[in-house]
N, C-alpha and C positions, 0 to 999 in steps of 0.2 A: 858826449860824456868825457872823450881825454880833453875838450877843451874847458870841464869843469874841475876836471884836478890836477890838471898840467900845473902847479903851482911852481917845479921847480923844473921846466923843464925836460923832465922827463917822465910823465905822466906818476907824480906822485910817488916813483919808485926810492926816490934819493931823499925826500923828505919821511919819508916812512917806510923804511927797505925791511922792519922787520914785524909784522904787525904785532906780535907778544911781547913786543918790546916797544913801546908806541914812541918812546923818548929817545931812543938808540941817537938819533938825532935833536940837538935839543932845541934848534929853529923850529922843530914840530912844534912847539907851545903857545910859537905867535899865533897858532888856526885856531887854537881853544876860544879866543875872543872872537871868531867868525861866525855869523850866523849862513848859513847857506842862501839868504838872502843878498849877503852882505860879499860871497863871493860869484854868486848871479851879477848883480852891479859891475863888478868888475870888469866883466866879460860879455856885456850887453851888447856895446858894438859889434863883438864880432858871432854874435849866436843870430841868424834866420830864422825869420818867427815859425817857421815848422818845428827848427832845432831847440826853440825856445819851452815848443808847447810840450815837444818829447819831452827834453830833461824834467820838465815842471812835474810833471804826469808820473814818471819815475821817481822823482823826490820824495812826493807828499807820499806814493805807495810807498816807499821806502819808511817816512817819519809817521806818517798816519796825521802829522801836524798838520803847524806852516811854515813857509820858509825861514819868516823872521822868527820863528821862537826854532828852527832847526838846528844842530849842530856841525857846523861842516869840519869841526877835528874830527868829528866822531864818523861822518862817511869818511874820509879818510881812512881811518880805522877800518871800516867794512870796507874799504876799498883795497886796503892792504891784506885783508885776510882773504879776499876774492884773488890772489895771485894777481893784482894792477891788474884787471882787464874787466870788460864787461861781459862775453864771454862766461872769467869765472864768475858775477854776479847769477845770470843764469844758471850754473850750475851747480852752488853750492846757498844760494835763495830759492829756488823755485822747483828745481830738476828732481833732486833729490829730496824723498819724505818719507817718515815713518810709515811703515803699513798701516797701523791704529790710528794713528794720527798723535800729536804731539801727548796728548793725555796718555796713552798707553804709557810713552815714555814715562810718562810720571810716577803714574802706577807702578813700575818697575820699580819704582826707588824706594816706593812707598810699603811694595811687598817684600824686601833685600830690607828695611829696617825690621818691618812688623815680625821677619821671621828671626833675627837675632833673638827674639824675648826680651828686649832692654828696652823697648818702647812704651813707653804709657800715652795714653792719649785719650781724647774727651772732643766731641763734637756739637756744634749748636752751643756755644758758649760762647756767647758776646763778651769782648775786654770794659771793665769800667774805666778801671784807672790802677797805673804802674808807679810805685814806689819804691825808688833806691837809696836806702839806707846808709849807705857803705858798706854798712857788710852785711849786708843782704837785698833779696830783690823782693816784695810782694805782689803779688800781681790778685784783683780783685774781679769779678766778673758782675755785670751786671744783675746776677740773681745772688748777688753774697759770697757766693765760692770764693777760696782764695789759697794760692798756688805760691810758695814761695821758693827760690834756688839762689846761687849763689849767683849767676850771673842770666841775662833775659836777650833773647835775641827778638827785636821786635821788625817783622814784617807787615805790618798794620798799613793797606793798600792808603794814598796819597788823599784822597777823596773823604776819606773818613776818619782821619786821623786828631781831628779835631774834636771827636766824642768819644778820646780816651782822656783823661786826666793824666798828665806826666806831674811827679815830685822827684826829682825837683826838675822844673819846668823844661819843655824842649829850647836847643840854642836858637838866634834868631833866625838862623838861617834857615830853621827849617820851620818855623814860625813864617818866615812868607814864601815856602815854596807851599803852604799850608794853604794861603790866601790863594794863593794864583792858580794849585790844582791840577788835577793830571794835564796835561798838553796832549798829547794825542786820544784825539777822538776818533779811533778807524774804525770803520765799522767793514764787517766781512760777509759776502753774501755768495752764497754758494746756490744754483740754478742747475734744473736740471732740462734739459730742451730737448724736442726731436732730432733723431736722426743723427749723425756721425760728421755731418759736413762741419762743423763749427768744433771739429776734436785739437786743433791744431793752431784754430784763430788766437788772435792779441788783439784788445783795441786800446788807445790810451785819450783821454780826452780829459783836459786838466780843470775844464771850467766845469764838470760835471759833477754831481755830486755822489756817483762813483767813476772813480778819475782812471781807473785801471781794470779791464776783465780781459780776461782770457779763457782759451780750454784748454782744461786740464785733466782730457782722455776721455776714454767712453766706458761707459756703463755695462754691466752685466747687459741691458737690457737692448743693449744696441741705442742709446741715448746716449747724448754728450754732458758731460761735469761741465760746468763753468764759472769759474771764480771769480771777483768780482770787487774792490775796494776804496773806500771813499775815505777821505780828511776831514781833517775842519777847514782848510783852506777852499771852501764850495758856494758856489753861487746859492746865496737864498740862506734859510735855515739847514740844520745838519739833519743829515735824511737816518731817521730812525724807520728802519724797514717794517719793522712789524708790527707800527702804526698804521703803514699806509703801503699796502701790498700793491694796489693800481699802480702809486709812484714808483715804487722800486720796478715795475713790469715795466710801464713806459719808459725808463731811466737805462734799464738791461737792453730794449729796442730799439734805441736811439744808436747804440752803438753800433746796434746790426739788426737786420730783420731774422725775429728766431719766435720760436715757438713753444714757450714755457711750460713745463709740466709741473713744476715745484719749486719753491724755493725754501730754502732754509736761510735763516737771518743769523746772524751771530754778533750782537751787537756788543760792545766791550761791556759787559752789565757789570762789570765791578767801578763802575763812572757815576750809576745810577741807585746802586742798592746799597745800604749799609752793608758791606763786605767783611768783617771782622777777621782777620787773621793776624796768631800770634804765637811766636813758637819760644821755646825756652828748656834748656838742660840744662840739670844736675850731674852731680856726679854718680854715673851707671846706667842714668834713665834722661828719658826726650819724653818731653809732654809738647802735642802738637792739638793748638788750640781752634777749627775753623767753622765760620758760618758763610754758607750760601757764595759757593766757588763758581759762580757766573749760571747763566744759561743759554740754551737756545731757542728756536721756536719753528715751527715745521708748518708750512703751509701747502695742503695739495690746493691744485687750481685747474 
């Protein structure tokens, strides 16, 4: 790893010594043109294909991508809020986690608004199409409703942005990130297996088409958790788990011999389902507009 961000010699510290401040240094700007593929190359020679397959195996968990469409300003940035070390990547990626898991968090935010009384909001409300007038915003929903304020914050997920109508039109730039479409395809698979001895494993295997698992503690039950994450940078088609439960078993075995009890699939479903989300405030009140915030799918075996 310091031989992928050693850029200045000092493993990244002097090209980005302050991560909230990512410009502190303004040489940082030349890495925004880098794809992490493009500083792989660089340092080909001197990475050992073991060292090759770790860093890989970490990346795409990292990007959920692939190298060439990854950001390597932006590990940078994760690599400066990890305190320059890998180390902190472990500890502040993986170590530490919400008891509920990242939703609780959410909900907390969600319940600190709902309890002001200043929030309006409506669910199951697909966006048609957004109209700014100049001095105003309309916003219309697919069954007629329509919501006007003076300004519209649109969160309208990448994949489905193209079955809103914008007046006046979106710029082009985001006219072909329209085309091109989420880039990261990770899918996250959570296993539940016998027994305690795989509480503490890692495996990384970059050609697989989940490139990263490990365990991640043990069970009320005396079972171990194990986590489990693929890219689109994967041999074959991108493995959607909860198509094909046998692959995802074979796939978790390969890494290690274990013995499955469960698995839960957590596939990025906002890649795959009209996802509609769109929030927008006025003055005193938030209207927060959303349909169908992903899912999962629970397989006993």
């Amino acid at each position: 790893m310091k031989k992928f961000v050693n850029v200045d010699g000092q493993n990244g510290k002097k090209i980005m010594p302050f991560p909230n401040h990512e410009q502190y240094n303004p040489e940082a700007a030349a890495f925004d043109k880098f794809t992490v593929a493009d500083r792989i190359a660089q340092i080909s020679t001197e990475l050992s294909p073991q060292e090759y397959a770790v860093l890989k195996g970490w990346l795409l968990l990292c990007s959920g991508a692939s190298l060439d469409k990854m950001s390597f300003y932006e590990f940078l940035h994760w690599w400066a809020l990890c305190n320059h070390c890998y180390e902190g990547c472990i500890e502040y990626l993986i170590k530490y986690k919400f008891h509920g898991g990242q939703s609780s968090f959410a909900i907390k935010f969600w319940e600190e608004a709902v309890a002001t009384r200043k929030l309006s909001y409506t669910f199951n409300c697909p966006i048609a199409s957004v109209e700014d007038s100049g001095r105003g915003v309309t916003v219309t929903s697919t069954d007629g409703r329509q919501f006007r304020a003076s300004r519209v914050i649109s969160t309208v997920p990448l994949n489905v942005l193209d079955t809103v109508k914008f007046s006046p039109p979106l710029d082009s730039r985001r006219q072909k990130a329209i085309k091109t479409g989420h880039l990261n395809q990770c899918v996250k698979v959570h296993a539940e297996v016998e027994g305690t001895h795989l509480r503490s494993w890692s495996s990384i295997d970059p050609d697989s088409k989940l490139v990263y698992a490990f365990g991640d503690g043990r069970l009320p039950n005396n079972n171990t958790h194990i986590v489990a994450f693929g890219a689109n940078e994967t041999q074959g088609a991108h493995l959607e788990p909860e198509k094909d439960i046998e692959e995802t078993k074979r796939i978790l075995t390969n890494f290690e011999e274990m013995d499955i009890k469960r698995i839960v699939s957590m596939v990025s479903s906002w890649l795959k389902i009209h996802t509609d989300i769109l929030r927008f405030s006025t003055i005193g009140r938030k209207i927060h507009m959303l349909k169908g915030l992903g899912s999962s799918l629970v397989k006993s075996l």
